[in-house]
RONUKOL-154461 format. One line per field, with one value per residue (C-alpha): x negated, y negated, z negated. Coordinates in pm, whole numbers, plus 50000, padded with zeros to 5 digits. Each point is the difference from the previous one (the first is absolute). Example, Ala and Ser with C-alpha at 12.3 -4.5 7.8 and 13.67 -1.06 7.14 Angstrom:
% RONUKOL-154461
c1 <- [48770;49863]
c2 <- [50450;49656]
c3 <- [49220;50066]
% end
This chain:
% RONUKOL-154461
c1 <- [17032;49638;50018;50264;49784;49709;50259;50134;49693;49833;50303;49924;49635;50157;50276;49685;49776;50261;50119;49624;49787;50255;50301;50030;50082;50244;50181;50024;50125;50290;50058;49882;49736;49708;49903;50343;49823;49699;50219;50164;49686;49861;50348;49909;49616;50140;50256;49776;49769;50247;50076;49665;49991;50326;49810;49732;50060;50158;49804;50008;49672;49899;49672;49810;49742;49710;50021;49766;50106;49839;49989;50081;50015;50332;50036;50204;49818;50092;49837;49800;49864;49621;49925;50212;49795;50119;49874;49912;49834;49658;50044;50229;50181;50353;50203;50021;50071;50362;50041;50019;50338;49930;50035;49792;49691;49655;49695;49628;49917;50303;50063;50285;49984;49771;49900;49982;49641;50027;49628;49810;49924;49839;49793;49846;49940;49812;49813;49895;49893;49733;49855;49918;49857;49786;49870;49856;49824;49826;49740;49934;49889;49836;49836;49852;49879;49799;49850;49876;49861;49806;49878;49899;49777;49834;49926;49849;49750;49877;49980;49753;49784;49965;49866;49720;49883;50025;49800;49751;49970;50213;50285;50129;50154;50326;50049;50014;50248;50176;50024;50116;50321;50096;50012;50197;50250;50047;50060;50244;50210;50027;50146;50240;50083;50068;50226;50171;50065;50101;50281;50112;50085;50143;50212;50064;50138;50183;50204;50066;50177;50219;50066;50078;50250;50148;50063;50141;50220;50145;50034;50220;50246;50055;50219;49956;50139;49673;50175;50249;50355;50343;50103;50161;50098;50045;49684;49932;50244;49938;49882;49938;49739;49749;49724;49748;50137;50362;50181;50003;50158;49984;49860;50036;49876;50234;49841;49846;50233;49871;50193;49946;50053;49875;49850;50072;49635;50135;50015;49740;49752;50209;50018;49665;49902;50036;50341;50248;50369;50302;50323;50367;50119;50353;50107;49988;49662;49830;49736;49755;49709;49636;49635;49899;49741;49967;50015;49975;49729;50122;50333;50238;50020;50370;50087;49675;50083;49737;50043;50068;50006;50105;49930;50298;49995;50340;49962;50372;50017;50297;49827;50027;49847;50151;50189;50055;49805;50018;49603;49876;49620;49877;49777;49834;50232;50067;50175;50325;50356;50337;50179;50361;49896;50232;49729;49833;49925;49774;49802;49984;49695;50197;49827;50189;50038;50228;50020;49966;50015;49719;50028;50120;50292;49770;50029;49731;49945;49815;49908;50054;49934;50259;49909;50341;50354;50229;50369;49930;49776;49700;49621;49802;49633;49811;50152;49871;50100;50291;50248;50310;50119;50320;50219;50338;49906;49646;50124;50085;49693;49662;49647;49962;50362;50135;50283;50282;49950;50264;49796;50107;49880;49862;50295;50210]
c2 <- [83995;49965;49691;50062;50247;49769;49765;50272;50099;49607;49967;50340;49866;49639;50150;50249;49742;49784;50296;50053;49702;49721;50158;49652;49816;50318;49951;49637;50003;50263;49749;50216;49861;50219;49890;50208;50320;49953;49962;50317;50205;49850;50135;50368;50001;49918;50288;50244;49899;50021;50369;50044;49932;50199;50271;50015;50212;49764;50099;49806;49916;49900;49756;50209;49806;50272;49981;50091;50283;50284;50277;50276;50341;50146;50325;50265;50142;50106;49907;50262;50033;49854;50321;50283;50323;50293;50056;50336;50221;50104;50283;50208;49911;49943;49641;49876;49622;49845;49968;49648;49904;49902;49634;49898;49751;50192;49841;50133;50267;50046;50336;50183;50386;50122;50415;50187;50002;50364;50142;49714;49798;50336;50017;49663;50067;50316;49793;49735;50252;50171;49675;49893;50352;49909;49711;50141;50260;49702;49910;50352;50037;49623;50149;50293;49840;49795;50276;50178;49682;49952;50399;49899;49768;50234;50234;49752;49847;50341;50117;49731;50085;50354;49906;49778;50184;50281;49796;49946;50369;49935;50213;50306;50017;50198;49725;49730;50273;49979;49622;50012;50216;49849;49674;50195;50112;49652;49911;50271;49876;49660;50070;50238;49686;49784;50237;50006;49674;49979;50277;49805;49677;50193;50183;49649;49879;50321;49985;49628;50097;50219;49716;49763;50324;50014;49636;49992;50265;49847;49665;50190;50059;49637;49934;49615;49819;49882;49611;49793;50077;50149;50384;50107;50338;50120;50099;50404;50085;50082;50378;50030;50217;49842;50162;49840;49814;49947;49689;49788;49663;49822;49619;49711;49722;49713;49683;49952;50174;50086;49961;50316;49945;50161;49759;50100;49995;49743;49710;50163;49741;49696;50143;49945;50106;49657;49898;49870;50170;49969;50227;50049;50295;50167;49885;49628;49905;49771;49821;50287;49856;50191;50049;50310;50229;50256;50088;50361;50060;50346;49999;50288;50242;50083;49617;49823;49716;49887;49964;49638;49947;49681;49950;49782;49868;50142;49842;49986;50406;49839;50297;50354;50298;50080;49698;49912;49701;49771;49895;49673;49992;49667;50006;49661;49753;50004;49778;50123;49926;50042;50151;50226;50368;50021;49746;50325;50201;50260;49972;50263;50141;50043;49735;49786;49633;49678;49818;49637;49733;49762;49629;50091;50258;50331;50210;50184;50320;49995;50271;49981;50160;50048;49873;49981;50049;49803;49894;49720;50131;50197;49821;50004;49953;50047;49664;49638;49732;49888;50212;50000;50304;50132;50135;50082;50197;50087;50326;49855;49881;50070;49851;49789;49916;49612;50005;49662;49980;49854;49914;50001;49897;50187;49964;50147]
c3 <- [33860;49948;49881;49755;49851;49949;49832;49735;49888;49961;49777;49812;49927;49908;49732;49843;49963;49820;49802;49898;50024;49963;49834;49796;50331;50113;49687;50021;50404;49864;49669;49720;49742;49970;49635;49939;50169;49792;49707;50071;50054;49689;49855;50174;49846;49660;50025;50117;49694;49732;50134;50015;49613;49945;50119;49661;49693;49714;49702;49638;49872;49617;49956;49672;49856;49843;49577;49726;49787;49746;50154;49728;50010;49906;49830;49784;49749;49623;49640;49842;49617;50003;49806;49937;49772;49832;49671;49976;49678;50037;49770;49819;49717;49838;49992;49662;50052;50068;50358;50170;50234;50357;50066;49730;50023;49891;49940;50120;49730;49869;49883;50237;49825;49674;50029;49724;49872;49886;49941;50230;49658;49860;50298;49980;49662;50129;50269;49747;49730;50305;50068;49682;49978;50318;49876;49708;50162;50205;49715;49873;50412;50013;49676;50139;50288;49829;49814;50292;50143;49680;50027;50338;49914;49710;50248;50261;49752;49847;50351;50050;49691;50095;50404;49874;49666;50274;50277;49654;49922;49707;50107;50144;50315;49791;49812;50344;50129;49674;49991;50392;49891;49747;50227;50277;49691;49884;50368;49992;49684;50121;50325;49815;49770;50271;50172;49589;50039;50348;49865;49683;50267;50206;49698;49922;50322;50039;49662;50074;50357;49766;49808;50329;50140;49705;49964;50353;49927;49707;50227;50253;49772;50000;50339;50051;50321;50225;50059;49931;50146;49983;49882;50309;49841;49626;49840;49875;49760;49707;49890;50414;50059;50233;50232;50184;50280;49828;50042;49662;50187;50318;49981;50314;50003;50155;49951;50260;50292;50315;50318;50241;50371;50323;50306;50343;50138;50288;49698;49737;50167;49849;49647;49775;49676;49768;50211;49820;49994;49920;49987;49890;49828;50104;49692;50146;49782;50268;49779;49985;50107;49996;50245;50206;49761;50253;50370;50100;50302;50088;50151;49907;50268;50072;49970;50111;49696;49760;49663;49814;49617;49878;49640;49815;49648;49762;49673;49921;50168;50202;50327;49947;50149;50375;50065;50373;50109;50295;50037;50205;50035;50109;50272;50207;50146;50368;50271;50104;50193;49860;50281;49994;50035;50328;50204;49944;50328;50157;50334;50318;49738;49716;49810;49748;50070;50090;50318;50018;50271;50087;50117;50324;49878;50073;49820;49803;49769;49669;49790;49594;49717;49732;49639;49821;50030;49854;49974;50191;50248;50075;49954;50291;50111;50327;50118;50024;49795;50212;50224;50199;49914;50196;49715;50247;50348;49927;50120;50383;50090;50013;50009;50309;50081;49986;49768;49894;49614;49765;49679;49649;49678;49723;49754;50329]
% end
């Protein structure tokens, strides 16, 4: 028995160590060919591979290639009058001229409404007739100026005579006191000559301020429009009483327009004073072409917009007042990607972005930032200048992850 058991397990050892070590020779002594097992495990690997690969999220992946493009700023704005004014009367008068018809083309000056003169002519007449009154009083006063002046110095030289025949003994003190008053009157009558002529001037410039009120007020009667433009309402009628601050007519000015838009304050950065524009009206006018005059630096308060002007010549007054305008601004050209607006996703942060793969199939977040969006896709920056983008199951995967792309071309 003992031996037995000595036997059984020499042949356990033997058939393990065949099994193991020499499983070639095992194979060969039962008449199998062991390339055949290698073949088969080879077979196994392969499967378990392939299943492996099964296992990876199929995404489709476009190759964009970063493009050059202007990078304007889109807006909605309207057209606006470059000067709108109400003519208004500065006095009070009646409308005797024929009234004008809105729609018509008035030149600088022209006259809009005549007033009634009624008594203003007698009044300059008045105001003419004081100041050539004035003026003649100026020489009678020049005249007696000089008079006194002369007296003045006929009292200084016989004031003289009487100190030194006085000093001589030639002369009584009386007549040196004499002499001195009359000098002191003299002084007396010039000053008061002086202050003659001083009043005839200003007589003078008084009655010729009469003259220059009168004159203006004759002037206002004549209502003439301050520049060149278009009657947007009928003038004053005629007989219409007018007071000051009345309407007579309203006058724009449409040549040149304006554009009017508003600039959200997260693009008024791009938009510069000198930029050149261009927009199309609702009524499908698309060649309107003009530069940025004016850029607000206060932004409104409800809105938080700033202010734009765009100045745009009209010679053939094809734009009117209040049209609806779709504005581009055109701002500095940038590098951007083409991509469809549904590669478009959002990280665990919230931040906007696409997801691309790398050499290896990982797959990677980037974040953009949106510049236009079109019919044919949104433009992008923020990436580099070539990028596997995954356009179809961005949304199953996330940075890190191996995926299996299927690739398609741009025209795709």
């Amino acid at each position: 028995m003992r031996i037995f058991s000595i036997i059984a397990a020499i042949a356990v050892a033997a058939a393990l160590y065949f099994a193991i070590v020499d499983r070639g020779a095992l194979l060969a002594l039962f008449g199998q060919d062991a390339s055949a097992e290698d073949t088969d495990d080879s077979q196994d690997t392969g499967a378990e591979e392939n299943a492996a690969a099964s296992d990876l999220v199929r995404v489709v992946v476009q190759k964009s290639i970063a493009q050059e493009i202007d990078t304007a700023v889109s807006l909605r704005g309207e057209t606006r009058a470059a000067r709108v004014v109400d003519v208004k009367s500065e006095t009070s008068a009646t409308v005797v001229s024929e009234p004008l018809r809105k729609g018509e083309n008035v030149d600088e000056g022209q006259l809009l409404c005549r007033l009634d003169e009624s008594t203003r002519g007698t009044a300059l007449a008045q105001a003419n007739a004081q100041l050539n009154e004035a003026r003649a009083r100026a020489p009678e006063a020049k005249a007696r100026l000089d008079q006194a002046i002369a007296q003045l110095a006929e009292a200084r030289i016989n004031e003289n005579a009487s100190t030194k025949l006085s000093a001589g003994g030639f002369a009584s003190t009386t007549r040196v006191a004499n002499a001195e008053a009359n000098v002191a009157t003299a002084l007396a009558s010039v000053e008061s000559a002086r202050a003659g002529v001083q009043a005839a001037q200003a007589g003078i410039e008084g009655a010729q301020a009469g003259v220059a009120t009168a004159e203006k007020e004759l002037e206002r009667l004549m209502i003439r429009a301050p520049f060149s433009g278009i009657l947007e309402s009928d003038t004053a009628e005629l007989g219409t009483l007018l007071q000051a601050g009345d309407l007579c007519a309203t006058v724009i000015q449409l040549n040149p327009v304006k554009l009017v838009a508003f600039v959200p304050e997260t693009e008024v950065a791009r938009v510069k004073v000198g930029a050149s524009a261009r927009a199309t009206l609702a009524t499908g006018q698309d060649n309107i072409t003009g530069q940025v005059t004016f850029l607000s630096r206060a932004a409104d308060e409800t809105t938080r917009t700033f202010l734009v002007e765009i100045e745009v010549a009209n010679t053939g007054m094809n734009i009117s007042d209040g049209q609806t305008a779709e504005i581009m601004v055109a701002g500095e050209g940038a590098t951007a990607h083409l991509l469809p607006q549904s590669a478009l996703t959002l990280n665990d942060d919230g931040v906007l972005g696409i997801r691309s793969i790398d050499e290896n199939a990982i797959v990677e977040f980037h974040a953009v930032q949106l510049l236009r969006d079109t019919a044919q896709g949104v433009w992008l920056t923020g990436l580099a200048d070539s990028v596997n983008v995954i356009v179809l199951g961005q949304e199953y995967v996330i940075a890190g992850v191996r995926v299996a792309p299927t690739y398609r071309d741009l025209v795709q």
